[in-house]
C-alpha positions as CSV (number, residue, x, y, z in Angstrom):
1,X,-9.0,-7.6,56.9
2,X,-9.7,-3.7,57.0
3,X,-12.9,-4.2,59.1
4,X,-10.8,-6.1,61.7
5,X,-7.3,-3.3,61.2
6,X,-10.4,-0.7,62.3
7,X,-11.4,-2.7,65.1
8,X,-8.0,-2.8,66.3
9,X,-7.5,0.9,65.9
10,X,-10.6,1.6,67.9
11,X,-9.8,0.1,70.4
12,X,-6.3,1.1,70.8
13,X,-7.9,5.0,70.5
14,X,-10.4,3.6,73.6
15,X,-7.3,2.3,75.4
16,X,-5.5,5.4,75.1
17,X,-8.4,8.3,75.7
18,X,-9.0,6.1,78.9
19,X,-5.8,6.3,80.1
20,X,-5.4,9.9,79.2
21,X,-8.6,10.6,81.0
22,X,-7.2,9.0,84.6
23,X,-3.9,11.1,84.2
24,X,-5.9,14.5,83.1
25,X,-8.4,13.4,86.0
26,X,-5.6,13.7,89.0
27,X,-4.3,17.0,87.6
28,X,-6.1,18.8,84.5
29,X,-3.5,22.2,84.3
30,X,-3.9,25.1,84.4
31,X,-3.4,27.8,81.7
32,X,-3.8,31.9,81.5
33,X,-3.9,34.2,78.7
34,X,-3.7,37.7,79.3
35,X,-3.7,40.2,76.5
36,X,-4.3,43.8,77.7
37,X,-7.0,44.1,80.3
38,X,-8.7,41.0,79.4
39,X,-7.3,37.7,80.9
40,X,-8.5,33.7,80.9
41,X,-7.9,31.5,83.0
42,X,-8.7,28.0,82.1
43,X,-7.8,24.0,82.2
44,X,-5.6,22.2,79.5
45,X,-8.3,20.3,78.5
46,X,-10.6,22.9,77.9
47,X,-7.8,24.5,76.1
48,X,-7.7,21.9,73.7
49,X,-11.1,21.1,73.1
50,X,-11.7,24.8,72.8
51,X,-8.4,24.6,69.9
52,X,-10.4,21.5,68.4
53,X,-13.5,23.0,68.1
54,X,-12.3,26.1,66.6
55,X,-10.3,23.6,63.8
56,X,-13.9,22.0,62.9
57,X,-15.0,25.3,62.6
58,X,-12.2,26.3,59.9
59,X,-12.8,23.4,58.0
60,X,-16.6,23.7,57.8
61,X,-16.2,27.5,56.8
62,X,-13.4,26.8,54.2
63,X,-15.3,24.0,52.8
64,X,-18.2,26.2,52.6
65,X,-16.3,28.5,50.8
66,X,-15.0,26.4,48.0
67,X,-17.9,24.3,47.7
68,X,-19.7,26.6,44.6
69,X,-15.3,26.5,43.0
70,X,-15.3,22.9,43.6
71,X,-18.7,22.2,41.6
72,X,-18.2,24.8,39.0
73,X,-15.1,22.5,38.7
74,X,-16.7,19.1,38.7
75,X,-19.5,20.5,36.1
76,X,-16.6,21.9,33.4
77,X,-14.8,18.3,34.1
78,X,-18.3,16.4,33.6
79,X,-19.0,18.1,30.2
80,X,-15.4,18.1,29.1
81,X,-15.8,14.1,29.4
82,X,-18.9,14.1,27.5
83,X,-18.0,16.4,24.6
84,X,-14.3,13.8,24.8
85,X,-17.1,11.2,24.0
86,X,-19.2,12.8,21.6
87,X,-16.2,13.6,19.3
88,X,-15.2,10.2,19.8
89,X,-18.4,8.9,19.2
90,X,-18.8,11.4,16.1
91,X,-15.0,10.4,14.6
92,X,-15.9,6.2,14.8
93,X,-19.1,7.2,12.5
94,X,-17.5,9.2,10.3
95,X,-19.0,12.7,11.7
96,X,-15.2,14.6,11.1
97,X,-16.6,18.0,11.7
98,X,-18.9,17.1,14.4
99,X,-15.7,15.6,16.1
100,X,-13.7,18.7,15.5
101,X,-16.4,20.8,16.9
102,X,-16.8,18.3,20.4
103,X,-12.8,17.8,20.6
104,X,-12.1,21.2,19.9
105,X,-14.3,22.2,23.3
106,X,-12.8,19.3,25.1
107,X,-9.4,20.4,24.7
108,X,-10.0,23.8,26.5
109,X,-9.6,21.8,29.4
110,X,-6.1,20.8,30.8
111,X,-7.2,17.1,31.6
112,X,-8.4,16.1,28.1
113,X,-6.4,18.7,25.9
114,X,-3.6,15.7,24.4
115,X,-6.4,13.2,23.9
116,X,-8.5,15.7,22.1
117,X,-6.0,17.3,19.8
118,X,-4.3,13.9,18.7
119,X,-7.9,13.0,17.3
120,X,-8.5,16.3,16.2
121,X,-5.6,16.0,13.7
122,X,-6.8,12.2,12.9
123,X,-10.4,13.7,12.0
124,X,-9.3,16.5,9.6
125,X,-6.9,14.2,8.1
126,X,-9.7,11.8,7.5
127,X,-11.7,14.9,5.9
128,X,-8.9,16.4,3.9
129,X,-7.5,18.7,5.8
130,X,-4.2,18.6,6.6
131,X,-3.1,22.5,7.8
132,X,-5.9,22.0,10.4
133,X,-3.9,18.4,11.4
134,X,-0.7,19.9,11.6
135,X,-2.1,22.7,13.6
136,X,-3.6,20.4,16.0
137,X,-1.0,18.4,16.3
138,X,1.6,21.0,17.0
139,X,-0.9,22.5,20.1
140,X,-0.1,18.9,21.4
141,X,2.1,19.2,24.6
142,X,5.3,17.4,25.7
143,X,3.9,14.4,27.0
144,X,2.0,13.6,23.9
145,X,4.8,14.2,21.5
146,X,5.8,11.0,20.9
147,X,2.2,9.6,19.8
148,X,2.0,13.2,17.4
149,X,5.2,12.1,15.6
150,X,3.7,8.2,15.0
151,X,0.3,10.7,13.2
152,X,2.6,12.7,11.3
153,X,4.3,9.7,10.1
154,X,0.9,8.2,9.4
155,X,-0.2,11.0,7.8
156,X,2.7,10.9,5.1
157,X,3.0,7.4,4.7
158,X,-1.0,7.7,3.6
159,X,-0.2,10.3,1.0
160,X,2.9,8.0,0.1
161,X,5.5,10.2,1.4
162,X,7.8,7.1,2.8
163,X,10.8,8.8,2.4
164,X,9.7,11.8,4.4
165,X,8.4,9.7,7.0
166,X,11.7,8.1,7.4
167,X,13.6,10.8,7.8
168,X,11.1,12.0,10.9
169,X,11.3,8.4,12.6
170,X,14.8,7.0,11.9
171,X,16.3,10.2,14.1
172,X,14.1,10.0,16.9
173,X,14.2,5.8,16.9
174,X,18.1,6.1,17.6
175,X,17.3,8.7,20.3
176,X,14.6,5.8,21.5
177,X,11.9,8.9,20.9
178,X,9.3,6.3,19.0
179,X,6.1,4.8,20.5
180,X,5.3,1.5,19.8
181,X,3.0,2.9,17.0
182,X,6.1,4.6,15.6
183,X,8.3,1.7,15.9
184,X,5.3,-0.2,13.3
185,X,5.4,2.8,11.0
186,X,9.1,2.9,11.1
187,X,9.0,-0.7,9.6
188,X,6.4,0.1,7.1
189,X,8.5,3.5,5.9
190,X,11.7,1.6,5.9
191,X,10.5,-1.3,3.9
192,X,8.9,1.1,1.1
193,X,12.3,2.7,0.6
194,X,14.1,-0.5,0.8
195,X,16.0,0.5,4.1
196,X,15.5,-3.4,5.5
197,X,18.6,-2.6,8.4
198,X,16.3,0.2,10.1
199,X,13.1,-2.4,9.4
200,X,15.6,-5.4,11.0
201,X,16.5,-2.7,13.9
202,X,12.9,-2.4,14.9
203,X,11.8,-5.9,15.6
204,X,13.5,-6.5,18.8
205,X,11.7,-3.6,20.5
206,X,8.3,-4.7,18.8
207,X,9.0,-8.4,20.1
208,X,10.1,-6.9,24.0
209,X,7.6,-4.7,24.2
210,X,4.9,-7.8,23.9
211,X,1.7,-5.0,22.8
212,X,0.9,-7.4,19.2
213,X,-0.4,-11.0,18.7
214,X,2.3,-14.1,18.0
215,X,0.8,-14.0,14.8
216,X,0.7,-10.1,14.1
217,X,4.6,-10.2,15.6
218,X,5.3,-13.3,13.2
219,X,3.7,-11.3,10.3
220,X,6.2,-8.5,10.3
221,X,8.7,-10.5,11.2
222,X,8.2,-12.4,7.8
223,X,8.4,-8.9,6.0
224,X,11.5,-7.7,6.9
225,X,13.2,-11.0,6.9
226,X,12.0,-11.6,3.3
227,X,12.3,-7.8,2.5
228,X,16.3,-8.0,3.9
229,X,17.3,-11.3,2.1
230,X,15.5,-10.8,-1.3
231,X,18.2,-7.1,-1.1
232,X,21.2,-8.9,0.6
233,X,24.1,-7.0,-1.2
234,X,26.1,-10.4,-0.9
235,X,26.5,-13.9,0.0
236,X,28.3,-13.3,3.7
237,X,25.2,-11.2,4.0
238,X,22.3,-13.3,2.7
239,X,24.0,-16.1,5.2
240,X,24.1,-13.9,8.2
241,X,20.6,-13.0,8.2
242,X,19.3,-16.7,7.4
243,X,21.4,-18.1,10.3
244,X,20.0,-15.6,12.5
245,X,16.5,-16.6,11.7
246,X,15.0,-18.8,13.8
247,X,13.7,-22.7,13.0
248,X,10.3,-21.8,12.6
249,X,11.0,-18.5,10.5
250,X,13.1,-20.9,8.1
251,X,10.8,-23.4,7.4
252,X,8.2,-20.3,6.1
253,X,7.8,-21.1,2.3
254,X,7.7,-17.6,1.8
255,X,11.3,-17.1,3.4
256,X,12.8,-20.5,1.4
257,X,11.7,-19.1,-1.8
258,X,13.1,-15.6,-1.2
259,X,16.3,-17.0,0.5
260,X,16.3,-19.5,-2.3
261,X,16.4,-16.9,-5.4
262,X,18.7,-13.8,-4.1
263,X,21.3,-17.3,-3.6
264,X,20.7,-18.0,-6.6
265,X,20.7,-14.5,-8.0
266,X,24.1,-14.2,-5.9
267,X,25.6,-17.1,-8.0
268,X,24.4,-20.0,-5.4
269,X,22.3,-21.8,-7.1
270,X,23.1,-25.3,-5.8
271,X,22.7,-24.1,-2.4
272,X,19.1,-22.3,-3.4
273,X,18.0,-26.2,-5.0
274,X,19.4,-27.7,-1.8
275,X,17.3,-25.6,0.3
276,X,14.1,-26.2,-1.7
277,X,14.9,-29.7,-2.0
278,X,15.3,-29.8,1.8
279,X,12.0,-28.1,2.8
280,X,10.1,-30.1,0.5
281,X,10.8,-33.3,1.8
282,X,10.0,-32.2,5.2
283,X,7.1,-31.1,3.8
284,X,5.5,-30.4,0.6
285,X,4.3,-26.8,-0.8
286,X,3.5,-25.0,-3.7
287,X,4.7,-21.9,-3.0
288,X,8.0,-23.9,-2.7
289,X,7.4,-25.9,-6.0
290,X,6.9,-22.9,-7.9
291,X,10.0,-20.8,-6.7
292,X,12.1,-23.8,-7.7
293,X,11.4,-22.5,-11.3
294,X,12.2,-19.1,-10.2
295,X,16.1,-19.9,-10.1
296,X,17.5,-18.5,-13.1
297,X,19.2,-20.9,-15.9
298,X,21.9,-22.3,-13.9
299,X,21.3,-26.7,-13.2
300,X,18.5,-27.0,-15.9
301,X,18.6,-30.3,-16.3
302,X,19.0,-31.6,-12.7
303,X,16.3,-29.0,-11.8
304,X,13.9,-30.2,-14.3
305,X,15.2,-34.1,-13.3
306,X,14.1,-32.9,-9.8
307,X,10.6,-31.7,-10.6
308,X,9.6,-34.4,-13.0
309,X,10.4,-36.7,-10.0
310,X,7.9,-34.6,-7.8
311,X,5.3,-34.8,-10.0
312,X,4.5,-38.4,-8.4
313,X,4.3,-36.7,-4.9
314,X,2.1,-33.8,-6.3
315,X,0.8,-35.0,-10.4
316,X,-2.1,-32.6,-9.6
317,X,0.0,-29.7,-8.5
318,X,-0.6,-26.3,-11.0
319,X,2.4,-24.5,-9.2
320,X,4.8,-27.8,-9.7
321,X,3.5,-27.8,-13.5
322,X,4.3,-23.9,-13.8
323,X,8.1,-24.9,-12.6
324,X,8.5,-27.3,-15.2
325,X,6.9,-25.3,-18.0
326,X,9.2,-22.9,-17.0
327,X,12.6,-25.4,-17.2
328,X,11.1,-26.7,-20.3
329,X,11.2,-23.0,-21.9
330,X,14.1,-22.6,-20.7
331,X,16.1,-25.4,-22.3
332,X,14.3,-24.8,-25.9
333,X,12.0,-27.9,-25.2
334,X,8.6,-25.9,-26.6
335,X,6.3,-28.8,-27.4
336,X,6.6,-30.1,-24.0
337,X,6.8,-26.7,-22.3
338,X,3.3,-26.4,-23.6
339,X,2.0,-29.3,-22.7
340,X,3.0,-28.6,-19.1
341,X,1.6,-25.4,-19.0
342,X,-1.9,-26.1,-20.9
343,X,-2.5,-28.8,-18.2
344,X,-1.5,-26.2,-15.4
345,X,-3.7,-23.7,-17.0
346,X,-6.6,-26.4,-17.0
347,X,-5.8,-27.1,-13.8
348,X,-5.8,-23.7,-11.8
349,X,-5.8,-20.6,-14.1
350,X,-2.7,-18.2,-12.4
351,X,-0.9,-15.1,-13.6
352,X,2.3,-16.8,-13.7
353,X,1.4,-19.9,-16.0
354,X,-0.3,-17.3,-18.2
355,X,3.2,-15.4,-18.3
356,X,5.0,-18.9,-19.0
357,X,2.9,-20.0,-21.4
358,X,3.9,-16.1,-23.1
359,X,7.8,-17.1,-22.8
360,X,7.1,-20.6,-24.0
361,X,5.1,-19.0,-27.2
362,X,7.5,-16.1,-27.9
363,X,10.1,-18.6,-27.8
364,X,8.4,-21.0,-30.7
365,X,8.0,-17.7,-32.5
366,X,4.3,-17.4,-32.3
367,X,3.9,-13.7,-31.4
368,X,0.3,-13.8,-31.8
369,X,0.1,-16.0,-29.2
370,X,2.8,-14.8,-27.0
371,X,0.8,-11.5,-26.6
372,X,-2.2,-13.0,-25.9
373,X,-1.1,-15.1,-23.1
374,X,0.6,-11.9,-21.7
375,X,-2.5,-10.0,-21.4
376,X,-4.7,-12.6,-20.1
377,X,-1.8,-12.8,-17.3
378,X,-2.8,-8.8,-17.0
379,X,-6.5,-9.8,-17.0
380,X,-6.5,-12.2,-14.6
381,X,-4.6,-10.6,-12.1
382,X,-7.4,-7.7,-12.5
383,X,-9.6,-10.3,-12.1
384,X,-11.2,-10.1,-15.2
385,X,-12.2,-13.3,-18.3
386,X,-9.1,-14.2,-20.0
387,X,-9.3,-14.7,-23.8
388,X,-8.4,-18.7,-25.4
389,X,-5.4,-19.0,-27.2
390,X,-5.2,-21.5,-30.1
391,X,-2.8,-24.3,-30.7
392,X,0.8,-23.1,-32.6
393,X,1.1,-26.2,-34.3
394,X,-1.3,-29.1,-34.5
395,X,-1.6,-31.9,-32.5
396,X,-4.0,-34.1,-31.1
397,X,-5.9,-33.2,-27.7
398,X,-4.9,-32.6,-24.9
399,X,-5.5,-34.4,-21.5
400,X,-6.2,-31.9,-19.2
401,X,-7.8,-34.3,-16.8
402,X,-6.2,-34.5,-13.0
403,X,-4.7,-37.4,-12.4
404,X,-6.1,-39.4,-10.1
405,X,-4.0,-41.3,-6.8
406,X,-5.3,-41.9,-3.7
407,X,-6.7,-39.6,-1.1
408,X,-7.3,-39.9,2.4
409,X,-10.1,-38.4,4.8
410,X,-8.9,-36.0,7.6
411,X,-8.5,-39.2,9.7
412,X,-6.1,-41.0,7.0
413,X,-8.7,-43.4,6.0
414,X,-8.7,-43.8,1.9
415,X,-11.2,-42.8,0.4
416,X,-12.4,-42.6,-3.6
417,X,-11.3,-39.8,-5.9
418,X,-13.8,-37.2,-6.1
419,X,-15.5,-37.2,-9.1
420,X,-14.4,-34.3,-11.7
C-alpha cells in the first residue's frame, strides 16, 4: 500500500512539473533587484531555483552545526540507558549499592530521572535505609507521584505501619490519586486495621481496571468479602453484603463458613446450619464440615443429629470427626467426645482436634491431659512432634482404622480400597 501511495505521488509531481514547465516555457518572467549601484536582472525560475539552492544550503550548514550537540546528545542518552540497566540489573541480584550508584547517574538525565529514583528508594529500602528512600522518593517529579505514594505505602506496611499507610491512601483514593498498585495496598492496609468498607470500596476499580489474573482478582475478592462479613456489626449488614456476592463467591467454603459463624455469632444460628446444610449437599467439603462445629452452643442436638448423619457420606472425614468431638464436648457427652476425636487424631493429626481433644479433657477434669493436648496443638502448628497423651479412664482399644466404602477411579469405575 505505501509503495503504490508513492507511485501515485510521483507521478502526480511528474504531471505537475510537466505542466509547469510548458507554462514557464511560453513566458518565464522577469525579475530585478536593485540595491544601491548593484542591480540583477533575472527570470522567475532562476529566482527560485537560485531561493532553493540557497535553502539546501542552510540546512546542510545548520546541520553541520548541530551535528557534534546532537551526538554529544545521543552519547549522554546511550549511557544513561545503560547505567538505567546496570542498576536494574544490579537491584534484581541483590547489588543495592551498585544500583544506587548506576541509578543515581541515570537520574541526572531528564528522560530516565522518575524511573531511576522510584528504584532508588526500592534499593535502599531493601538495604536498610530508609532517609535515603524518602529522599529519593521526594526528588520524584509530578508525573511519578502517584507510583511514589504506592512505595511509601509499601515501605510502611513492611515495617507494619498499616495504620500510617492508611491514612496516606484512603485521602488520595477518594481524590482518585492511587495507582493500581496503591489501590492493592489500600486493600492490604485496610484489612490489617479492620477498615473492610475502604477494602470493599477498592474492588470495583481493581476489577475495571482488568491489570490482575481471574484468579489473583478472585483471591482478594475472597479477603475482603470474608474480612467484611466475619466484622458485620449486624444482621441487616451481614445480609447486605452476602446478597451482594455473587453465585460463585457464595458457594466458596471459605465464605459459607465465615458467613455461617458471624450469623451465628449475631444470634442466627438456624440460618448459619441452613447454609452449611445447603452447600453441603450441593457439594461436600471439609472446610464446610468443620465450621459446622464452629457455631456456638445454640441447636446441639440437631447439629450433632446432622453430623452423625454425614458421617455415611464422609466416615473417613478428620474435619467432620473434629465437628462432632466438638458437639459432643459441648453437651457433656466426654466418653464419646473422645472417641471422636482419638479417631480424628489417628486419622489426620490437626491443630484443631488437638485443641478439642484439650476442651474435651479439661471438661472430664483431667488437667494433665488438657494441657498436653493444648501444647501439642502449639507444636504442631510450629510444625514440630507432638507428645502422646494417655487414656483418662480405661477402656478397651480403640479402632482407629478408616473405614472402608467404596471408591471409584477418576473415571467412576469402582475400584478396591487401598490397602492401609
Amino acid at each position: 500500500m505505501r509503495a503504490w501511495r508513492s507511485a501515485v505521488i510521483l507521478v502526480l509531481v511528474v504531471l505537475a512539473a510537466a505542466f509547469a514547465w510548458h507554462w514557464l516555457a511560453a513566458d518565464p518572467g522577469y525579475v530585478q533587484l536593485r540595491m544601491r549601484d548593484t542591480t540583477v536582472e533575472t527570470s522567475v525560475v532562476v529566482l527560485i531555483a537560485a531561493l532553493l539552492f540557497a535553502w539546501l544550503l542552510l540546512t546542510i550548514a545548520w546541520r553541520l552545526l548541530r551535528w557534534p550537540f546532537r551526538a554529544w546528545g545521543r552519547s549522554m542518552r546511550r549511557r544513561g540507558r545503560e547505567r538505567l540497566a546496570n542498576g536494574l540489573t544490579a537491584f534484581a541480584e541483590g547489588d543495592y549499592a551498585q544500583a544506587e550508584r548506576e541509578l543515581g547517574k541515570a537520574a541526572a538525565q531528564d528522560a530516565f530521572r522518575t524511573p531511576a529514583q522510584l528504584v532508588i528508594a526500592r534499593a535502599a529500602h531493601e538495604r536498610g535505609a530508609d532517609e535515603r528512600a524518602a529522599q529519593a522518593l521526594a526528588e520524584v517529579d509530578v508525573a511519578g507521584q502517584r507510583a511514589a505514594d504506592a512505595l511509601r505505602a509499601r515501605f510502611l506496611i513492611d515495617h507494619g505501619q498499616h495504620a500510617e499507610a492508611l491514612a496516606l491512601l484512603k485521602p488520595k483514593a477518594g481524590s482518585n490519586e492511587l495507582s493500581l498498585r496503591g489501590w492493592r495496598l489500600l486493600v492490604d492496609a485496610a484489612l490489617a486495621e479492620g477498615d473492610t468498607q475502604a477494602a470493599l470500596d477498592a474492588l470495583p476499580v481493581l476489577a475495571r481496571s482488568q491489570s490482575l489474573t481471574p484468579d489473583t482478582l478472585a483471591g482478594i475478592e475472597m479477603r475482603v468479602l470474608g474480612a467484611a462479613l466475619a466484622a458485620a456489626p449486624d444482621t441487616a449488614r451481614l445480609n447486605a453484603l452476602w446478597s451482594t456476592a455473587t453465585r460463585t463467591q457464595r458457594r466458596r467454603p471459605e465464605l459459607i463458613g465465615a458467613f455461617a459463624k458471624r450469623a451465628a455469632a449475631l444470634g442466627e444460628t438456624l440460618a448459619a446450619m441452613d447454609e452449611i446444610e445447603s452447600a453441603q449437599r450441593r457439594e461436600w467439603s471439609d472446610l464446610i464440615a468443620r465450621s459446622y462445629g464452629e457455631l456456638g452452643d445454640a441447636e446441639l442436638a440437631a447439629r450433632t443429629r446432622r453430623a452423625e448423619e454425614w458421617l455415611a457420606l464422609a466416615p473417613n472425614s478428620a474435619a467432620l470427626l473434629v465437628t462432632l468431638g466438638r458437639l459432643k464436648t459441648l453437651q457433656s457427652q466426654w466418653a464419646q467426645a473422645e472417641d471422636v476425636l482419638e479417631r480424628a487424631l489417628a486419622l489426620e493429626e490437626s491443630a484443631p482436634a488437638w485443641e478439642a481433644l484439650g476442651d474435651c479433657r479439661r471438661g472430664e477434669g483431667d488437667l494433665a491431659g488438657a494441657a498436653i493436648s493444648y501444647a501439642n496443638a502449639l507444636r504442631f502448628a510450629r510444625g514440630e512432634r507432638t507428645s502422646a497423651v494417655g487414656a483418662y479412664q480405661p477402656r478397651g482399644p480403640l479402632d482407629t482404622r478408616p473405614i472402608a466404602f467404596e471408591e471409584r477411579s477418576e473415571h467412576g469405575v469402582p475400584r478396591l480400597p487401598a490397602s492401609r
